[in-house]
C-alpha positions in Angstrom: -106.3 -36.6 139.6 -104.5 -33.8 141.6 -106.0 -32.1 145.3 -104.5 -29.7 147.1 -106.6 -30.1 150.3 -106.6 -27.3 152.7 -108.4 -27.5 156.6 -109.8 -24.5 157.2 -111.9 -22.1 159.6 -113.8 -21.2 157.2 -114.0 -21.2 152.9 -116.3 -19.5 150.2 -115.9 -18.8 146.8 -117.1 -16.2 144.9 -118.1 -16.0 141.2 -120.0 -13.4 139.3 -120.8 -11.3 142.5 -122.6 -14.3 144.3 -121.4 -16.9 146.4 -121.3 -20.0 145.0 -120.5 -22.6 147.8 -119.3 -22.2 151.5 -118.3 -24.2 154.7 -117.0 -23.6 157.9 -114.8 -25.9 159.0 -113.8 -28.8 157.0 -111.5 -28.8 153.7 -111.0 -26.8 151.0 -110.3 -29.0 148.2 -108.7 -27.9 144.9 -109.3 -30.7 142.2 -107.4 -30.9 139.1 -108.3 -33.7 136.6 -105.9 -35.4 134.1 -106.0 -36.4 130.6 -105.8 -40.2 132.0 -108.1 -39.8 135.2 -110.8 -42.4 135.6 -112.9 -43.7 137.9 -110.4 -45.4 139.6 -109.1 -42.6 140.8 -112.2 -41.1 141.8 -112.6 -43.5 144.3 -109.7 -43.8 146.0 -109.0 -39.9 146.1 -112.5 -39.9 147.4 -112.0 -42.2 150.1 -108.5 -41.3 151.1 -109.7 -37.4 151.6 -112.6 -38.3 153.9 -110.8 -40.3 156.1 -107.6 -38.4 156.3 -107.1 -37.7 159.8 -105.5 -34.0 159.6 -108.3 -32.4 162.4 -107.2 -32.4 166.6 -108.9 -34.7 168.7 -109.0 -33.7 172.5 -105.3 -34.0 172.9 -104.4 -31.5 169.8 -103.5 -34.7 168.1 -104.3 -35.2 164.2 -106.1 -38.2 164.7 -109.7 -37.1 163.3 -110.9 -36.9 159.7 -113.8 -34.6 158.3 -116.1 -37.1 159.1 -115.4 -37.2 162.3 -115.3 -33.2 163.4 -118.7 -32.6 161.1 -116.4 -31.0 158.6 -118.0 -28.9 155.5 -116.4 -29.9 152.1 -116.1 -27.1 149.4 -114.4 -28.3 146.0 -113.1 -25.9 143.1 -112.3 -26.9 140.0 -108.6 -25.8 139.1 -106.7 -27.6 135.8 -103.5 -25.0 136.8 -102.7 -28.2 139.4 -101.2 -29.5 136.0 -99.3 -27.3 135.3 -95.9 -28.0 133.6 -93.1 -25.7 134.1 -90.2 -27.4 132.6 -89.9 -25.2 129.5 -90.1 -21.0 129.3 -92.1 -19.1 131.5 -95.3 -19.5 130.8 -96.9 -22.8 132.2 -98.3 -25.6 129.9 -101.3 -27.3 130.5 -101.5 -30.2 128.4 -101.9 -33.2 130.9 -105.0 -31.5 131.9 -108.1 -33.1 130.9 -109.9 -31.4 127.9 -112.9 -29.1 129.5 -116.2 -31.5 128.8 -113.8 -34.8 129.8 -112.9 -32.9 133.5 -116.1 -31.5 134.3 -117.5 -34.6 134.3 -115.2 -36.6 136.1 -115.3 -33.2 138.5 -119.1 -34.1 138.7 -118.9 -37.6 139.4 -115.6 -36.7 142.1 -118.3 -34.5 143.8 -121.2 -37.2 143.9 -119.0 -39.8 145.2 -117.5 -37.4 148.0 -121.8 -36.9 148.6 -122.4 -40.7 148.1 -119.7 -41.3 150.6 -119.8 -38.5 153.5 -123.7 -38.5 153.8 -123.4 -34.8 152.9 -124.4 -31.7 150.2 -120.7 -30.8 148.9 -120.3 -27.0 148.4 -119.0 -26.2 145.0 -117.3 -23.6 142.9 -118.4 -23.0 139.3 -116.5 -25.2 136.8 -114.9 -23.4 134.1 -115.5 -20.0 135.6 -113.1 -17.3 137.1 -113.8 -17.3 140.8 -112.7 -16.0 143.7 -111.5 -18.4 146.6 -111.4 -17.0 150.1 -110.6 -19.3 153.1 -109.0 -19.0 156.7 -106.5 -22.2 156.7 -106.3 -23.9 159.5 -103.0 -24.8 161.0 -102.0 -24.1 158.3 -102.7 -27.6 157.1 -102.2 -28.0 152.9 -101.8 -31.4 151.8 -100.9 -32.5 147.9 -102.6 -35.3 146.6 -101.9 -37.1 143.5 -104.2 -40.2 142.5 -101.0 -41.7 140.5 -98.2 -41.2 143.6 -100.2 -43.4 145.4 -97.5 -44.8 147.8 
């Protein structure tokens, strides 16, 4: 399981016209599930992005996680974080987890952030083209791979 986790100002995303989810300050979080994710990697991806300290304390130190600063969490689906490049130019997406087998694990990735923080996760649409519009903080981007755990 891949995240690129972004702190921002501020984060909505847009599908269809409407606004799907949105947060003010807290992490943007794209999620891209693999062909092998489980629940194992649920968990500690969960875990390790709630208490991530990547937010200023009094002293403009990163020493506070989302928890911490009252952070919204807004998490979009994206499969393109597995995307393979080796070969050609177009990108090849076949470590990505079939659609049915990610959006569940996306589902259950979302209750356990819930389960965990105490708090309604903002979402994008799974599946659907969306537009993602956010005011990063910092900037602060962070890559996350459930597998490169050291």
């Amino acid at each position: 399981m891949r995240a690129l986790i972004q702190r921002v100002r501020s984060a909505h995303v847009i599908s269809g016209g409407k606004v799907s989810g949105s947060i003010e300050q807290g992490l943007l979080i794209l999620l891209g599930v693999g062909q092998d994710d489980q629940m194992e990697d649920i968990l500690w991806l969960s875990s390790k992005i709630l208490q991530m300290r990547i937010f200023a304390d009094q002293d403009q130190k990163m020493n506070l996680s989302v928890l911490d600063v009252s952070g919204g969490l807004l998490v979009i689906s994206q499969f393109t974080l597995f995307a393979s490049t080796k070969k050609g130019n177009r990108p090849g997406f076949t470590a990505a987890a079939s659609g049915p087998v990610a959006e569940a694990l996306y589902l259950q990735f979302i209750g356990e952030l819930q389960n965990k923080s105490g708090r309604i996760i903002q979402t994008g649409i799974f599946g659907a083209d969306m537009q993602v519009h956010l005011v990063n903080d910092g900037p602060v981007t962070i890559w996350m791979d459930s597998r490169q755990k050291e």
